[in-house]
Steps between C-alpha positions, in 0.01 A plus 500: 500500500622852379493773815402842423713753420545724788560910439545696760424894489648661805557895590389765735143623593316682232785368248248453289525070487117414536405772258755300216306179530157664485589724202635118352188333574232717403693698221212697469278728743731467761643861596238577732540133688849594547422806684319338718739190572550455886824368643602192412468263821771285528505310169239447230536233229402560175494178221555533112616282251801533268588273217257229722703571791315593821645803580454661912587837540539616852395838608796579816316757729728788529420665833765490753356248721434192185851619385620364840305204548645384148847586581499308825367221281670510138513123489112519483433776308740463268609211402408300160535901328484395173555933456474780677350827368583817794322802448623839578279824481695752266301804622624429827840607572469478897476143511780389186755408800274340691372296200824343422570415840168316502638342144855421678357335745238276314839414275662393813343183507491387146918608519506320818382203338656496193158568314558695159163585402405782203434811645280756343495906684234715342462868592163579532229726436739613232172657363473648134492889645840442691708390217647791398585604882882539491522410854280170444743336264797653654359267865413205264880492337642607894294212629638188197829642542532410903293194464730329219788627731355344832367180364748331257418163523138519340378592125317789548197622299379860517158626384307772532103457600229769516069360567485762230675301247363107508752455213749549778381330682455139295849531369639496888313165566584371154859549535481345812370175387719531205841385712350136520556355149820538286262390197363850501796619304310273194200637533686911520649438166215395352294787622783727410550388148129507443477849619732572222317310256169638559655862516271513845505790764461199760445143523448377868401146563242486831413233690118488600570695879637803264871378585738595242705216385706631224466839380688749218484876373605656227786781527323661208171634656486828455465745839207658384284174475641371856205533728263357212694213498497384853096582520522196191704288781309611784172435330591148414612421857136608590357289248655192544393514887147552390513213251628274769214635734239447221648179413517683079708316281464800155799690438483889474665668203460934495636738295545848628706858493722254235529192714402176459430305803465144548404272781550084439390240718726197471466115676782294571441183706147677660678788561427836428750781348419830304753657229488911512607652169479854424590631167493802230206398272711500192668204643171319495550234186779365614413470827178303403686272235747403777339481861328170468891313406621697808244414778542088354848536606400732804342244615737194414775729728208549810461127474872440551505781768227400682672145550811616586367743764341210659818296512679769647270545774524091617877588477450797706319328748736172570765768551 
């Protein structure tokens, strides 16, 4: 029997953890639930799958006193990480020191223990408004720089997350689950090559929780049509949810202010994935002579992947 993978999202108070996995779960609606999110008691669980793999993410309480009562206990809090995620709040500059003690000293016991897990940070509520504050990106570049100098040992990921950007906020997750199969690099090329052969803005292959799997841009989009094209992307993460929901299996296909935007349901082995493309609409033809050749092999690569991630996670578990 395959154990779930285990994620842990740790951080201070009002970090901003709970609000991550209810933005990833509901995808939609879900700014004014996060307002009114109360303190995370203790730990709360919440399942997904990924590639068939029950996945457990585990919401740390970040108030002083649950930050404690895991510390005195890491062995039961902690152990069987599969990864940790540690959020700090960028708008808060009191409490950076204070946050990476807190990180330190969760690290203690995985560096105690020899345990070399992934490790993602994300600085958030990184919100769209704040992006051009000088003094924001000056703390997020301040704040990688002593982290990769304090903590060595472990591969690092930074991201930055914002409930005011769901893409954001998918991608963190998705890179997450990313680190467990080395038979994702397959499945990159293929998305990256296509990307090239369809001449698409984006092609981002979803699973059916709205977790990106694989995703690529083109460097070509022009500035002026940036926000269009991530209301394409957003709107397709809102759709697929619904079509889940509703239990729809049509595709959606739209053409507008020069876009054309596409939304494919795919099955492999009962499982559900969508494809994303967006695309200029003089790019159309070809697109439609050649997608139904590249979800067949799509698929023949998900088949292969889906296998393998399964494998891994026996291995993983006898370890």
């Amino acid at each position: 029997m395959v154990d779930p993978l285990k994620i842990v999202i740790a951080g201070l108070h009002n970090a901003g953890k709970t609000s991550i996995l209810t933005a990833l779960d509901k995808k939609y609606d879900f700014v004014d639930e996060v307002h009114q999110l109360k303190p995370t008691i203790k730990v709360e669980y919440r399942r997904t799958s990924f590639l068939g793999r029950e996945t457990v993410f585990w919401d740390m309480g970040g108030q002083e006193k649950y930050r404690r009562l895991y510390l005195s206990r890491p062995g039961v809090y902690f152990a069987g990480t599969n990864l940790l995620i540690y959020t700090i709040d960028i708008q808060d500059r009191e409490k950076f020191d204070e946050s990476l003690e807190y990180l330190a000293t969760i690290l203690d016991f995985f560096i105690e223990n020899e345990i070399n897990i992934p490790l993602i940070v994300t600085f958030h509520k990184y919100d769209p408004k704040l992006r051009n504050y000088d003094q924001i990106n000056e703390d997020i570049e301040m704040l990688r720089e002593k982290i990769k100098e304090m903590f060595t040992s472990f591969n690092i990921l930074f991201q930055q997350t914002s409930i005011y950007d769901i893409i954001s906020i998918v991608q963190l997750i998705s890179y997450g689950l990313s680190v467990f199969d080395g038979k994702f690099f397959e499945l990159s090329l293929y998305m990256e090559t296509s990307l090239d052969k369809f001449s698409c803005s984006s092609l981002i292959l979803f699973d059916k929780n709205g977790i990106i799997i694989s995703e690529y841009y083109a460097d070509t989009l022009k500035p002026e049509l940036y926000f269009d094209f991530l209301d394409k992307i957003k709107e397709h993460i809102y759709l697929l949810k619904r079509m889940d929901e509703e239990e729809q299996e049509q595709n959606f296909f739209t053409i507008d202010k020069g876009f054309l935007s596409y939304l494919h349901r795919i099955e492999v082995q009962e499982r559900v994935y969508y494809v994303s493309i967006v695309l200029s609409d003089q790019e159309k033809k070809e697109f439609m002579e050649n997608f139904s050749p590249f979800v067949e092999k799509l698929k023949k690569i998900l088949k292969s992947l889906d296998a393998s991630f399964y494998t891994q996670g026996q291995e993983l578990d006898t370890l």
